[in-house]
C-alpha positions as CSV (number, residue, x, y, z in Angstrom):
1,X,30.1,-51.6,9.8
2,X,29.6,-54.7,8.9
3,X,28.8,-58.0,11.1
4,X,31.5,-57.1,13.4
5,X,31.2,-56.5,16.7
6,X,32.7,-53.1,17.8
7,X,32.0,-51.6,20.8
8,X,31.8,-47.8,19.6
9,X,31.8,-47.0,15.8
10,X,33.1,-43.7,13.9
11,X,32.2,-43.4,9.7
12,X,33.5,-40.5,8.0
13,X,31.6,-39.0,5.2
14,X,33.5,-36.8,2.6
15,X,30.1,-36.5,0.5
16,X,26.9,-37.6,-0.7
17,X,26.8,-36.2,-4.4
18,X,25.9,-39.3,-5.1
19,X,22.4,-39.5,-3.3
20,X,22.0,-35.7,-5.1
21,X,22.1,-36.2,-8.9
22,X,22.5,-38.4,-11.4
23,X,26.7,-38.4,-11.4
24,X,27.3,-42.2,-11.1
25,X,25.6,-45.5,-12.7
26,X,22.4,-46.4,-11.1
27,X,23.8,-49.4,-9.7
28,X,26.0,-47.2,-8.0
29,X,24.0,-45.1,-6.6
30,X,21.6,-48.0,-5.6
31,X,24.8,-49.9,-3.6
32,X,26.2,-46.4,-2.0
33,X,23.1,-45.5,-0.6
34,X,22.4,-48.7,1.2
35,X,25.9,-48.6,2.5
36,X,25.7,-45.0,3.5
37,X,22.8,-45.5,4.9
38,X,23.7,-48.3,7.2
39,X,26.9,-46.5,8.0
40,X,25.1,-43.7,9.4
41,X,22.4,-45.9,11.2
42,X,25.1,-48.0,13.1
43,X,27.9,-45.5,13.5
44,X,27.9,-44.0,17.2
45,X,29.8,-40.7,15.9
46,X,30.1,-39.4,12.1
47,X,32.7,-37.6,11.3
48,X,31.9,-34.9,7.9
49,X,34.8,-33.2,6.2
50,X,32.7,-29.9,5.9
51,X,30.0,-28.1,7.1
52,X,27.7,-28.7,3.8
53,X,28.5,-32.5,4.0
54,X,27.8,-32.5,7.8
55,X,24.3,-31.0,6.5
56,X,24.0,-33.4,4.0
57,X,24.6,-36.7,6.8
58,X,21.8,-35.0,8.8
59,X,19.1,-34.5,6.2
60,X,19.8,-36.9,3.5
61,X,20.3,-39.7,6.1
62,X,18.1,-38.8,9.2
63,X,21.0,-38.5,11.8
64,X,20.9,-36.1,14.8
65,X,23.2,-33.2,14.4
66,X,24.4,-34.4,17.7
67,X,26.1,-37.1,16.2
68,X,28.2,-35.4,14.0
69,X,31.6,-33.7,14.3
70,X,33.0,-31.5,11.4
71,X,36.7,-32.2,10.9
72,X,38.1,-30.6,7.4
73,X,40.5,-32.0,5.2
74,X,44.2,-30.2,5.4
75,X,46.6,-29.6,3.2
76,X,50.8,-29.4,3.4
77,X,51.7,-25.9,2.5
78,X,54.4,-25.3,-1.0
79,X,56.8,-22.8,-0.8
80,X,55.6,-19.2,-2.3
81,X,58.7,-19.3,-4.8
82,X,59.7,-22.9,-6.5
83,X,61.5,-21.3,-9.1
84,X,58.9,-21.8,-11.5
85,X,57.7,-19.0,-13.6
86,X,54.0,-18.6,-13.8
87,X,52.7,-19.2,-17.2
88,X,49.4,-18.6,-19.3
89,X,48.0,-21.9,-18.3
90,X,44.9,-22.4,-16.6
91,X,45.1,-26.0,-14.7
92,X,42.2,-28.2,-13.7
93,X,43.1,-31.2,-11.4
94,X,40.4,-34.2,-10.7
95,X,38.6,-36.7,-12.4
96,X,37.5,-36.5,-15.5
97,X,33.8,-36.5,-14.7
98,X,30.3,-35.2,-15.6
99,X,29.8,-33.3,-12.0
100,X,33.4,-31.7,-12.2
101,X,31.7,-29.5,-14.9
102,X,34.2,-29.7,-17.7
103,X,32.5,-29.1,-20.8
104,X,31.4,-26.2,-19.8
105,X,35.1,-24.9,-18.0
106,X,35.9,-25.9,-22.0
107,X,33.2,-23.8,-23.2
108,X,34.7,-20.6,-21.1
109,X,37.9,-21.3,-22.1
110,X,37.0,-20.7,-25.7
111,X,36.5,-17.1,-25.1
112,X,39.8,-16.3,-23.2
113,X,42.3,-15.0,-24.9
114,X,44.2,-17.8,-27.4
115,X,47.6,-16.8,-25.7
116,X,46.2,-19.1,-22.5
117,X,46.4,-22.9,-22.6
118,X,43.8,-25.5,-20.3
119,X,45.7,-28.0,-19.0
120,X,43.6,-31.1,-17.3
121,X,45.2,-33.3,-15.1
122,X,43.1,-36.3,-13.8
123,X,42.0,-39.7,-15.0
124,X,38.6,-40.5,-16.3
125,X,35.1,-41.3,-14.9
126,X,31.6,-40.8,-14.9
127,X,30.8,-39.4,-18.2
128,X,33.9,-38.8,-19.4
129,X,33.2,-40.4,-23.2
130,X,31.2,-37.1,-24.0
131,X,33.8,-34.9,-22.0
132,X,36.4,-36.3,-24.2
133,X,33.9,-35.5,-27.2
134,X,33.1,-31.6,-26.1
135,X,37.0,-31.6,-26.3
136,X,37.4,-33.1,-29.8
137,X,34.6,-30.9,-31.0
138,X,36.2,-27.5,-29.5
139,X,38.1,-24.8,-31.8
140,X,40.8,-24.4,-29.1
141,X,41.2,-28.4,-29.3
142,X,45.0,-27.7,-29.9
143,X,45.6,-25.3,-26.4
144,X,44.3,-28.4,-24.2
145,X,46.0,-30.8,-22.9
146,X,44.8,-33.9,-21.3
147,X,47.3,-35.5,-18.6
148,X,45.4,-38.6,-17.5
149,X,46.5,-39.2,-13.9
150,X,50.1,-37.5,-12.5
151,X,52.3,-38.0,-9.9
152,X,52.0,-36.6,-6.9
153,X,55.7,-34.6,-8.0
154,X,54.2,-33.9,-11.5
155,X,51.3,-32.6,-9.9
156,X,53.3,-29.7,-7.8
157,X,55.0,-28.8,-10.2
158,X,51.5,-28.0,-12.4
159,X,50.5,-26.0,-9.2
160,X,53.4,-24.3,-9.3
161,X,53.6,-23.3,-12.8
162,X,49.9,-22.9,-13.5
163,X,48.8,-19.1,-14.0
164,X,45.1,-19.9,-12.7
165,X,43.6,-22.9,-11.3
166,X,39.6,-23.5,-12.5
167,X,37.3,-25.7,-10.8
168,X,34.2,-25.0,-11.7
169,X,32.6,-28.4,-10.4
170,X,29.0,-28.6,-9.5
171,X,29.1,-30.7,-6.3
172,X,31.8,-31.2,-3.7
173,X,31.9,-32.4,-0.2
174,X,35.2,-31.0,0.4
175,X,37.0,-29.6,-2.7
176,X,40.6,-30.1,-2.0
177,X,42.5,-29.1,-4.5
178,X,41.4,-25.8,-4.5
179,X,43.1,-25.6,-0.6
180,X,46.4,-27.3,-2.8
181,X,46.2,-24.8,-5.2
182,X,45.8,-22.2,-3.4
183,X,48.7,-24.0,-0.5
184,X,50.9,-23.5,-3.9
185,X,50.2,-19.9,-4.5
186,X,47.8,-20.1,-7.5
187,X,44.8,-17.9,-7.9
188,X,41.6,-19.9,-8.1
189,X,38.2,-19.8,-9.7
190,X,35.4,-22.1,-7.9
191,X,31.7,-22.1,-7.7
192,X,30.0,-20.7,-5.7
193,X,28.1,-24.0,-4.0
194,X,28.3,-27.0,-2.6
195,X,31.1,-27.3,0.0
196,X,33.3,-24.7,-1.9
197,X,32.4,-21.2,-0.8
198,X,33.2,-22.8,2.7
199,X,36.6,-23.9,2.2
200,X,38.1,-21.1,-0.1
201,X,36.1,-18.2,2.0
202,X,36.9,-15.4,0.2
203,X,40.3,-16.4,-1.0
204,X,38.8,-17.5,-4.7
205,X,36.7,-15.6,-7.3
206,X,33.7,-17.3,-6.6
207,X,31.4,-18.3,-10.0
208,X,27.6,-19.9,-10.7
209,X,28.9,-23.1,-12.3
210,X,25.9,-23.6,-14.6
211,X,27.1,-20.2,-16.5
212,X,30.1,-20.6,-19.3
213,X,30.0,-16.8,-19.8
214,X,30.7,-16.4,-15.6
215,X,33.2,-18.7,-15.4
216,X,34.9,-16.8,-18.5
217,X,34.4,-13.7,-17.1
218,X,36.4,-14.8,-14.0
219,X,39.1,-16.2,-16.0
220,X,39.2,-13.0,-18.1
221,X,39.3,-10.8,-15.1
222,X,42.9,-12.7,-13.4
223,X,44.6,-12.4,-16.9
224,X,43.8,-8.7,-17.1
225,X,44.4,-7.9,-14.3
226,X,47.8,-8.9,-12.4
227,X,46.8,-6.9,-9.0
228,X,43.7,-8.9,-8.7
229,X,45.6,-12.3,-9.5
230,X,48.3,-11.4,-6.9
231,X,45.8,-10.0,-4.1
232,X,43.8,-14.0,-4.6
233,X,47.4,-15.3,-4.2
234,X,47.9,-14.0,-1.2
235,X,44.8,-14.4,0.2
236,X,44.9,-18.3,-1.0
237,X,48.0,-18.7,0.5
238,X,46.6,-17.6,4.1
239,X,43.7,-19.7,3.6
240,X,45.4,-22.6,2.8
241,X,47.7,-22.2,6.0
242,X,44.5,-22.4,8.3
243,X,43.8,-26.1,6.9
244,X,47.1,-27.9,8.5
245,X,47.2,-32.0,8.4
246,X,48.0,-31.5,12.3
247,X,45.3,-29.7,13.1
248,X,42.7,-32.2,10.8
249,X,44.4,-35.4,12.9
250,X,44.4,-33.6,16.3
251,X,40.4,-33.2,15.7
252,X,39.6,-36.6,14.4
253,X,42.0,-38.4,17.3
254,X,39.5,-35.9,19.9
255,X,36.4,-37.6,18.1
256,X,37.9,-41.3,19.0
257,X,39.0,-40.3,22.5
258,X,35.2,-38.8,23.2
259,X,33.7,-42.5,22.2
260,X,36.2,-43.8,24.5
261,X,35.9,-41.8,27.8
């Protein structure tokens, strides 16, 4: 995208969260949206991992729907059983970020039942100083845990052990690891915007983000009741199953070979 002189050029966009809110430095911001920018002015085809990001290229950055092609992420499907008993812990796995919505996922938590620890597995970034604070601050400081970053073993193994998986964030392009949760069996609370609603479908109790008491009420609802966990189990499972790493490269080798014809 540069100075070099290619004959056809493909970008990809995985989001533009960045050009929505304040989630990043201002310098940041300020660099990504010229680069985003050019990459969408020079690019002969864009790629978007999502429907809502594919909206996002066309409006945000002024390119013709005609140029786009929507290609989702995959994911590699777990085995239902790993041998791990499900226990009372409800996992959240990305950065550890102001959009991603923690505090307040820490604010529902405190009105779950003690019995159920939050486990947070991700390194830190924008924001996270006063995520780390909320934290400190909270009565149920003692039943969370934060990982920092895991292995990619460490981190199947939390799938497969978690009770629920929260995710609560406020802005995705994409929003994988609620397909990898849900690839590993877990039931999963998400919000109910951005790019979310579009990948779980409705495989995911679905919750405004901006509310602590409906994102506890979610939680609360899968530890009461164990039909409703094991019905968004199965569901997730067949979701996840319809988001293969084959079928993601077939689609983005078909947007090459169309530049090329």
């Amino acid at each position: 995208i540069s100075g070099v002189p290619y004959r056809r050029r493909v970008a990809t966009f995985h989001d533009l969260f960045v050009l929505t809110s304040e989630y990043s430095s201002a310098e940041f911001r300020r660099r990504f949206s010229r680069l985003a920018r050019r990459a969408a002015e020079r690019s002969d085809l864009i790629i978007a991992v999502s429907r809502f990001t594919a909206d996002q290229v066309s409006t945000l950055l002024h390119v013709e729907p005609s140029r786009i092609r929507v290609v989702p992420h995959g994911v590699r499907m777990r085995p239902r059983d790993t041998g791990h008993p499900r226990e009372n812990m409800i996992l959240y796995v990305g950065a550890l970020q102001q959009r991603k919505n923690i505090s307040r996922l820490v604010g529902a938590f405190e009105q779950v039942s003690p019995e159920w620890k939050l486990v947070l597995a991700g390194s830190q970034g924008y924001g996270a100083p006063e995520i780390l604070e909320r934290i400190r601050r909270s009565p149920r400081r003692a039943d969370i845990r934060i990982l920092g970053y895991v292995t990619a073993d460490k981190l199947r193994e939390l799938y497969s052990r978690a009770g629920i998986f929260a995710f609560p964030s406020l802005d995705e392009g994409f929003g994988l690891p609620v397909l990898e949760a849900m690839a590993s069996g877990t039931p999963v609370v998400t919000s109910n915007r951005s790019a979310l609603p579009e990948v779980s479908g409705d495989a995911a109790l679905l919750v405004n983000p901006f509310s602590e008491e409906e994102i506890a009420s979610a939680l609360l609802s899968l530890m009461e009741n164990r039909q409703l966990a094991a019905d968004l189990q199965s569901r997730g499972y067949e979701r996840a199953a319809q988001f293969g790493w084959e079928n993601a490269v077939a689609r983005t080798a078909a947007v090459y070979r169309e530049l090329s014809d």
